[in-house]
C-alpha positions in Angstrom: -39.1 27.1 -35.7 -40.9 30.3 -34.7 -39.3 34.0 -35.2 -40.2 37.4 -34.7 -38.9 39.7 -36.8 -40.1 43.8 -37.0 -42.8 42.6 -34.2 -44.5 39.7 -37.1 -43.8 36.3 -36.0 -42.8 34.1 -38.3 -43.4 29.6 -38.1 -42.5 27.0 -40.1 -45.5 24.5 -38.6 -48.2 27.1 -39.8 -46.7 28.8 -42.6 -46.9 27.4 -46.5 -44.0 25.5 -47.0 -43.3 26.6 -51.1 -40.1 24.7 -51.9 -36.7 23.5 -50.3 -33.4 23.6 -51.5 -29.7 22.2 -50.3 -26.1 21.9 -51.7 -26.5 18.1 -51.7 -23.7 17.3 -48.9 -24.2 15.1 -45.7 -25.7 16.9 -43.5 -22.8 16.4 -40.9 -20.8 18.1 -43.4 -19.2 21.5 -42.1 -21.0 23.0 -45.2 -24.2 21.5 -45.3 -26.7 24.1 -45.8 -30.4 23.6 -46.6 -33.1 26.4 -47.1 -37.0 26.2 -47.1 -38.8 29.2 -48.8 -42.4 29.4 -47.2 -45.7 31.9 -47.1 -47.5 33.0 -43.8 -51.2 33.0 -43.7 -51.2 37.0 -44.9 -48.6 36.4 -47.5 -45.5 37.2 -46.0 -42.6 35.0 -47.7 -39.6 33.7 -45.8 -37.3 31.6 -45.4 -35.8 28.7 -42.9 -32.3 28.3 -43.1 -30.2 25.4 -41.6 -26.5 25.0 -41.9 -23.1 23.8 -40.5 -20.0 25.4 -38.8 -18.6 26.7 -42.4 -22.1 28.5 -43.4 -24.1 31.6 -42.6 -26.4 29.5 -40.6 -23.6 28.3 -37.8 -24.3 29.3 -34.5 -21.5 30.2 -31.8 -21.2 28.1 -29.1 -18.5 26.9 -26.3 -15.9 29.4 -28.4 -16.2 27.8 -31.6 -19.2 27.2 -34.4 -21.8 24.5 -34.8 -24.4 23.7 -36.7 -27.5 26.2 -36.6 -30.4 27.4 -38.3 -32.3 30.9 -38.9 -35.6 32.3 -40.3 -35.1 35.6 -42.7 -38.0 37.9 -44.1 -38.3 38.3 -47.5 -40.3 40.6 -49.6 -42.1 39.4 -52.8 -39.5 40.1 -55.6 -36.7 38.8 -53.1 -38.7 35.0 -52.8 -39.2 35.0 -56.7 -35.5 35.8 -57.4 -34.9 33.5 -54.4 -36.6 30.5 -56.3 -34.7 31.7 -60.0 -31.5 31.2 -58.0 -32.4 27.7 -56.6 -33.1 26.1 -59.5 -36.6 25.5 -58.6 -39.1 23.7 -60.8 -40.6 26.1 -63.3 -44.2 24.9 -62.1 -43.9 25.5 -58.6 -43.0 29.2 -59.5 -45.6 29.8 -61.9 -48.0 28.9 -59.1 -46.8 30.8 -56.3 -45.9 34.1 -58.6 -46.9 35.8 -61.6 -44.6 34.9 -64.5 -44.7 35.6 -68.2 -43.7 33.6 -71.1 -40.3 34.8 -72.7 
Protein backbone atom coordinates (compact mmCIF):
# COMPACT_ATOMS: atom_id res chain seq x y z
CA UNK A 1 0.00 0.00 0.00
CA UNK A 2 1.37 3.39 -0.87
CA UNK A 3 0.38 6.84 0.98
CA UNK A 4 1.14 10.30 0.99
CA UNK A 5 0.97 12.02 3.91
CA UNK A 6 2.41 16.06 4.47
CA UNK A 7 3.67 15.58 0.63
CA UNK A 8 6.19 12.15 1.86
CA UNK A 9 4.98 9.10 0.44
CA UNK A 10 4.81 6.39 2.42
CA UNK A 11 5.01 2.09 0.91
CA UNK A 12 4.82 -0.94 2.48
CA UNK A 13 6.78 -2.91 -0.61
CA UNK A 14 9.96 -0.57 -0.07
CA UNK A 15 9.76 0.36 3.40
CA UNK A 16 11.43 -1.89 6.43
CA UNK A 17 8.92 -3.96 7.68
CA UNK A 18 10.01 -3.84 11.83
CA UNK A 19 7.36 -5.93 13.46
CA UNK A 20 3.47 -6.88 13.08
CA UNK A 21 0.95 -7.18 15.62
CA UNK A 22 -2.99 -8.37 15.72
CA UNK A 23 -5.76 -9.15 18.35
CA UNK A 24 -5.58 -12.86 17.38
CA UNK A 25 -9.32 -13.04 15.83
CA UNK A 26 -10.32 -14.50 12.26
CA UNK A 27 -9.67 -12.16 10.13
CA UNK A 28 -13.45 -12.14 8.92
CA UNK A 29 -14.18 -11.11 12.35
CA UNK A 30 -15.93 -7.61 12.57
CA UNK A 31 -12.88 -6.82 14.92
CA UNK A 32 -10.13 -8.14 13.35
CA UNK A 33 -7.39 -5.69 13.38
CA UNK A 34 -3.75 -6.20 12.40
CA UNK A 35 -0.90 -3.49 12.38
CA UNK A 36 2.65 -3.49 10.83
CA UNK A 37 5.19 -0.93 12.21
CA UNK A 38 7.80 -0.19 9.36
CA UNK A 39 10.84 2.33 8.47
CA UNK A 40 11.25 4.24 5.10
CA UNK A 41 14.63 4.43 3.47
CA UNK A 42 15.31 8.05 5.45
CA UNK A 43 14.00 6.70 8.65
CA UNK A 44 10.59 7.77 8.74
CA UNK A 45 8.50 5.12 11.04
CA UNK A 46 4.92 4.19 10.22
CA UNK A 47 2.59 2.08 10.37
CA UNK A 48 -0.02 -0.16 8.15
CA UNK A 49 -3.15 -0.70 9.66
CA UNK A 50 -5.84 -3.25 8.48
CA UNK A 51 -9.15 -3.91 10.22
CA UNK A 52 -12.88 -4.86 10.09
CA UNK A 53 -16.25 -3.03 10.22
CA UNK A 54 -16.00 -2.61 14.27
CA UNK A 55 -12.34 -0.95 14.09
CA UNK A 56 -10.63 2.33 13.23
CA UNK A 57 -9.48 0.78 10.11
CA UNK A 58 -13.22 0.15 8.45
CA UNK A 59 -13.88 1.90 5.49
CA UNK A 60 -17.52 3.32 4.47
CA UNK A 61 -18.94 1.83 1.71
CA UNK A 62 -22.62 1.19 0.10
CA UNK A 63 -24.01 3.08 3.50
CA UNK A 64 -22.58 0.86 5.92
CA UNK A 65 -18.67 -0.28 6.99
CA UNK A 66 -16.34 -2.96 5.76
CA UNK A 67 -13.27 -4.07 6.11
CA UNK A 68 -10.32 -1.48 5.32
CA UNK A 69 -6.90 -0.54 5.93
CA UNK A 70 -4.68 2.74 6.47
CA UNK A 71 -1.04 3.94 6.68
CA UNK A 72 -0.37 6.52 9.75
CA UNK A 73 3.03 8.57 10.35
CA UNK A 74 4.68 8.24 13.33
CA UNK A 75 7.55 10.04 14.84
CA UNK A 76 10.42 8.17 16.70
CA UNK A 77 9.20 8.15 20.42
CA UNK A 78 5.56 7.31 19.05
CA UNK A 79 7.00 3.79 17.15
CA UNK A 80 9.02 2.98 20.38
CA UNK A 81 6.04 3.37 22.65
CA UNK A 82 4.06 1.83 19.69
CA UNK A 83 6.24 -1.47 20.07
CA UNK A 84 6.09 -1.22 24.32
CA UNK A 85 2.37 -1.35 23.80
CA UNK A 86 2.36 -4.42 21.39
CA UNK A 87 4.08 -6.59 23.36
CA UNK A 88 6.87 -6.86 20.97
CA UNK A 89 9.89 -8.99 21.48
CA UNK A 90 12.45 -7.21 23.68
CA UNK A 91 15.25 -7.94 20.84
CA UNK A 92 13.54 -6.53 17.95
CA UNK A 93 13.34 -3.17 19.96
CA UNK A 94 16.68 -3.09 21.18
CA UNK A 95 17.71 -3.28 17.52
CA UNK A 96 15.54 -0.78 15.91
CA UNK A 97 15.84 1.83 19.09
CA UNK A 98 18.14 2.90 21.67
CA UNK A 99 17.15 1.28 24.99
CA UNK A 100 18.79 1.10 28.41
CA UNK A 101 18.93 -1.60 30.95
CA UNK A 102 16.57 -0.85 34.03
Amino acid sequence: MKKVINGKLFNTETAEKIAHWDNDQHRRDFGFMAETLYRTKKGQHFVHGEGGPSTVYASHAYGGRMFGESIYALTDHAAFEWCETRCINPDIVAIHFVIEEA
